[in-house]
N, C-alpha and C positions, 0 to 999 in steps of 0.2 A: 770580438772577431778573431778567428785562429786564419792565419796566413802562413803557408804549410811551399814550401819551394824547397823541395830534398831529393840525392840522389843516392843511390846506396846500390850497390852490387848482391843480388842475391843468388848465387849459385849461376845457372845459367841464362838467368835473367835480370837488368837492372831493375827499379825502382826508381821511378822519375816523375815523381808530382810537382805540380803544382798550381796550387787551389787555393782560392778565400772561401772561408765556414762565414756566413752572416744568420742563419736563420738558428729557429730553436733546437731543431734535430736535422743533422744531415746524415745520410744512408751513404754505409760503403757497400755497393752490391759488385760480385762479384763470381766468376766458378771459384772452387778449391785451387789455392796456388797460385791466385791473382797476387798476389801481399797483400791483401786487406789488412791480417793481423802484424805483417812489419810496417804498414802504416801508422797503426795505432802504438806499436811501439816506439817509433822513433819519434810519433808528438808524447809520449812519456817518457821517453828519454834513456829508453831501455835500449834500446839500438841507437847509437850514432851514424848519424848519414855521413859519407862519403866528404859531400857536397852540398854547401846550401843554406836557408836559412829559416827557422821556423820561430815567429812570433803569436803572442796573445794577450789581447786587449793593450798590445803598444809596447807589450816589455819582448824583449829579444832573447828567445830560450834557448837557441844554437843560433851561431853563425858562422862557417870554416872562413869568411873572411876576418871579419874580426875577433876568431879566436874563443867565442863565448861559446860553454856548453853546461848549463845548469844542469846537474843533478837531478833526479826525479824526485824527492822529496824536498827538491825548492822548487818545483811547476806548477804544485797546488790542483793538480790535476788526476780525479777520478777514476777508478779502473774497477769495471766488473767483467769479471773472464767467465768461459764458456762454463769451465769448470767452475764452484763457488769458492772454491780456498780457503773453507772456512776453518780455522783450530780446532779441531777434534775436539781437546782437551779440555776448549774453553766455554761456556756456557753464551746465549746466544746476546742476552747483555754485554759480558766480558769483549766477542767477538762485537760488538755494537762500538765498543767505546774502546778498542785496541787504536784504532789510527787519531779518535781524536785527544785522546789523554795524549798524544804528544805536542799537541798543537796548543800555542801560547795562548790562555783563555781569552784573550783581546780578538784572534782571527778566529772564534769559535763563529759560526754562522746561526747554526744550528742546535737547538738543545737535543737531550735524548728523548725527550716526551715527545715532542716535535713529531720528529722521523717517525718513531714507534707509532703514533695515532697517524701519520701520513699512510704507512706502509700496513697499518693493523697488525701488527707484532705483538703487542701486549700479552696475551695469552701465552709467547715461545720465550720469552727471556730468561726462563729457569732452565730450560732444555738445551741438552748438548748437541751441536750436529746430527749425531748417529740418530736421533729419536727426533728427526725435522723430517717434513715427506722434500721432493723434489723443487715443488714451487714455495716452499717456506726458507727453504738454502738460500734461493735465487733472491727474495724476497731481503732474507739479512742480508748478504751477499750486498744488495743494493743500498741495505740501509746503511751500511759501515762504509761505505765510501761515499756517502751522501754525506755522512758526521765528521769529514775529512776538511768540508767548508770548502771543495773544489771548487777552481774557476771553470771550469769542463770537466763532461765526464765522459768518458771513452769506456765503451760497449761493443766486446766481442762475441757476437752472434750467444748471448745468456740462454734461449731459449730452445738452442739446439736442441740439446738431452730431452729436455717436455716432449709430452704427448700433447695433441692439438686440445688436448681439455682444460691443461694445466697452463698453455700457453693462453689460451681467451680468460683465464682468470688471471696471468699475469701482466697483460698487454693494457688492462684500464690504469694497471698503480703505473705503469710505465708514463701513459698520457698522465696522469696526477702528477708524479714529478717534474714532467715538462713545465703542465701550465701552474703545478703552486709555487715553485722552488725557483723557476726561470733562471736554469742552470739549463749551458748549451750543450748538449749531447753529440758525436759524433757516435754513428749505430750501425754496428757491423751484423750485415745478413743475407743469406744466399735464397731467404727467400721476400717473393716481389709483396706477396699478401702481408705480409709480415714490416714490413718496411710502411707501405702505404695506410696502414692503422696506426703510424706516428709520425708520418711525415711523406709530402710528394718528391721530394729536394736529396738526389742523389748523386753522388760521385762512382761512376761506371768503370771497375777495375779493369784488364783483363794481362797477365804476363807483365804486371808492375808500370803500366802505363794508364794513365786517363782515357778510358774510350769516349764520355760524355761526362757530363755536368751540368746539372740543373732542372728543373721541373718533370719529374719522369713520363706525364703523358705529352708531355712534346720533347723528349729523347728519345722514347720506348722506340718510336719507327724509324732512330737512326740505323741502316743497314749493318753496324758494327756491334750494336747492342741484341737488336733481334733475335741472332742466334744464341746469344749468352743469357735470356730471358726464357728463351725456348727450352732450354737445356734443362730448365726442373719444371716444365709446364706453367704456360705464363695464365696465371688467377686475378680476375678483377675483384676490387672491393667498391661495394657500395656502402652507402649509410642510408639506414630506413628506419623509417617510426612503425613502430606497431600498431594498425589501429583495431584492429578486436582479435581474439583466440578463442579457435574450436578443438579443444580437447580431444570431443571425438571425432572427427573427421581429421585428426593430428599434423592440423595446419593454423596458419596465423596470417592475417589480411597486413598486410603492409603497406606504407607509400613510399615510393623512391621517386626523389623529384619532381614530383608532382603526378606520378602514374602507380594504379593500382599496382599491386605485385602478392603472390599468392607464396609463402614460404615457411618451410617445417616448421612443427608447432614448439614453441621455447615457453616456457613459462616465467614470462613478463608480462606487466597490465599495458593498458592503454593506454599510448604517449611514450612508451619505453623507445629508446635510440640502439640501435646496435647496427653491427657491421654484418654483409652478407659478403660472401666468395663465390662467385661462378668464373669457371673455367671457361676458356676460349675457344673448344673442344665443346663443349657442351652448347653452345648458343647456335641455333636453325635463325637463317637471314628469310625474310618473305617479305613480297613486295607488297602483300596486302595483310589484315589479320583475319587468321586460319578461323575457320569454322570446323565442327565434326573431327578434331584430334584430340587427345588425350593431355596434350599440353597448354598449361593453364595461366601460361605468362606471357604477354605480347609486349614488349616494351617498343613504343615507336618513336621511334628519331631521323636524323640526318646522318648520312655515309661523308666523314668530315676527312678520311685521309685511307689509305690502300698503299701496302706494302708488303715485298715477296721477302718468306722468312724458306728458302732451300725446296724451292718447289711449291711451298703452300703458300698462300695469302693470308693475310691479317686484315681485315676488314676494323678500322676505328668509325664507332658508331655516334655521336652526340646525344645521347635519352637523356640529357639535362647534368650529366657528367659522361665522361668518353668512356667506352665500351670496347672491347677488342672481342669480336669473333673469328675463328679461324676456319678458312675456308679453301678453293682449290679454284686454281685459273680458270678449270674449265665451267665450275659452275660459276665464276665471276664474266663467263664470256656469256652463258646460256643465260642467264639472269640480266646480263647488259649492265652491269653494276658499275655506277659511275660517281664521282666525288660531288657533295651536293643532292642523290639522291633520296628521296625518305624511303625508310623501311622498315622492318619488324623484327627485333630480337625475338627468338623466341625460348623459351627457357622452360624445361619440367620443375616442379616445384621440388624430387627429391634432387636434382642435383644442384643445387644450391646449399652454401657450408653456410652453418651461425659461424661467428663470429663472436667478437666480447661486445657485451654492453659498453653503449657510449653514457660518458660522463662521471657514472659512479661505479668505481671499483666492485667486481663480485667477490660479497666477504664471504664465501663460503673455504 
């Protein structure tokens, strides 16, 4: 457990947290310039707080009471930054086993085969940086601070740089690390889709203050978060199975929670898991389901909560996980939309994003 109570001056804003990490991955979501990344500096001990005191699993890593301020290479604590950092010079083995050839072989955690068949690296350990694509950086990157035997590992928004292709191929080693290694991650990122395909359990930045904490579909519709969710378009994720694919008609039958759902064609077989995105922008509310439109996905549920994000509404849906569609007072007045209603998502099948496969990393 990291127990995180710090205050630190930054420019024209403090820094004043203070939060218990219990879970596997905790999300710091935030705009630019929240301090997300002087958070994660100061639980590494690259910035010293002001004020305060920050412990992990019972040992006391600063205290300005008592005086205590460990070093970062006595934390034991993991760091993969936006950028990869990786050695040019060094070879992608070399750069594998840089942090942990200093570590007394007694506190080794981790062998190098280990990681390398965790992460699928095998193939790159002869190659230098220059000659690694994007998501193979990110990949060592992760491997070399995993071979560090950290008690946490702290993740600055890694998958900024990626394109959305390179990130669904690296977002499954991400969940592999969570569930093989059970190493606690705190995971910095400014986006919501991105977050919620490794974990619900957020700390809500904004001007170096806590706006929330805790289970993001019931913070999402705190009126402090709303607008800070809004401001890169707020994206639901679901998880669906694939149950058949028509190549040519270039769709794929799914279930999400127990209801059909019609979505772009992926080449996976049947019983494949992966994650969908639809946008909150994208979803049509009907009180019944449509006959004679062109759109090919009714998902029906319960209107479980309604809240104004600057004029528009957010209508939270229940279709067997919460749903956010965004809507307007006046057609929540002309529609009579009330909490406890049933009603009809409705969705086109193109605009719905894949996502990465669940459970087994894509080695491509």
């Amino acid at each position: 457990m990291l127990r995180l109570c710090a205050q630190r001056q930054l420019g024209r804003f403090a820094l004043d947290i203070d939060i218990e990490c219990h879970h596997a991955v905790t999300a710091i979501y935030g705009p630019s310039g929240a301090g997300k990344t002087s958070l994660l500096n100061v639980v590494a001990g690259l910035v010293r707080p002001d004020a305060g005191e920050i412990s992990l699993d019972g040992q006391t890593l600063f205290s300005s009471a008592q005086r205590i301020d460990l070093p970062p290479e006595h934390r034991r604590i993991g760091y993969v930054f936006q950028d990869d950092l990786l050695f040019p010079h060094l070879s992608t083995e070399e750069n594998l086993c840089y942090g942990r050839n200093l570590l007394p072989a007694a506190t080794r955690r981790f062998a190098l085969d280990q990681i390398v068949d965790l992460l699928e690296i095998g193939p790159l350990l002869k190659r230098r940086p220059g000659h690694l694509s994007g998501g193979e950086r990110q990949r060592v990157a992760l491997g070399r601070a995993l071979l560090t035997s950290p008690r946490l590992l702290l993740m600055d928004e890694p998958l900024a740089s990626l394109d959305q292709g390179l990130k669904n191929r690296i977002i499954p080693y991400l969940c592999h690390v969570r569930d093989a290694l059970q190493i606690p991650i705190l995971y910095v990122s400014h986006s919501v889709a991105e977050i919620l395909e490794l974990t619900s359990q957020v700390v809500v930045l904004n001007r170096g203050q806590v706006v929330a904490h805790g289970d993001f579909f019931t913070i999402a519709a705190h009126p402090q978060v709303l607008p800070l969710v809004e401001e890169h378009g707020f994206e639901n994720v679901l998880d669906v199975e694939i149950a058949a694919t028509d190549a040519g008609r270039g769709v794929c039958e799914a279930v999400c929670h127990g209801q059909q759902l019609k979505i772009p064609y992926c080449d996976q077989p049947a019983g494949s898991r992966l994650f969908i995105g639809i946008r909150a922008d994208d979803i049509v509310l009907a009180h019944q389901r449509p006959e004679g439109l062109s759109v090919r996905n009714a998902l029906r549920g319960t209107i479980s909560a309604i809240a104004d994000v600057g004029g528009k509404q957010l209508i939270y849906v229940d279709v067997g996980r919460r749903l956010a569609a965004k809507t307007t007072p006046e057609a929540i007045e002309e529609m009579q939309l009330g909490i406890g209603d049933p009603i009809y998502c409705l969705v086109k099948t193109h605009s719905i994003r894949l996502g990465p496969q669940l459970g087994q990393p894509d080695k491509r």
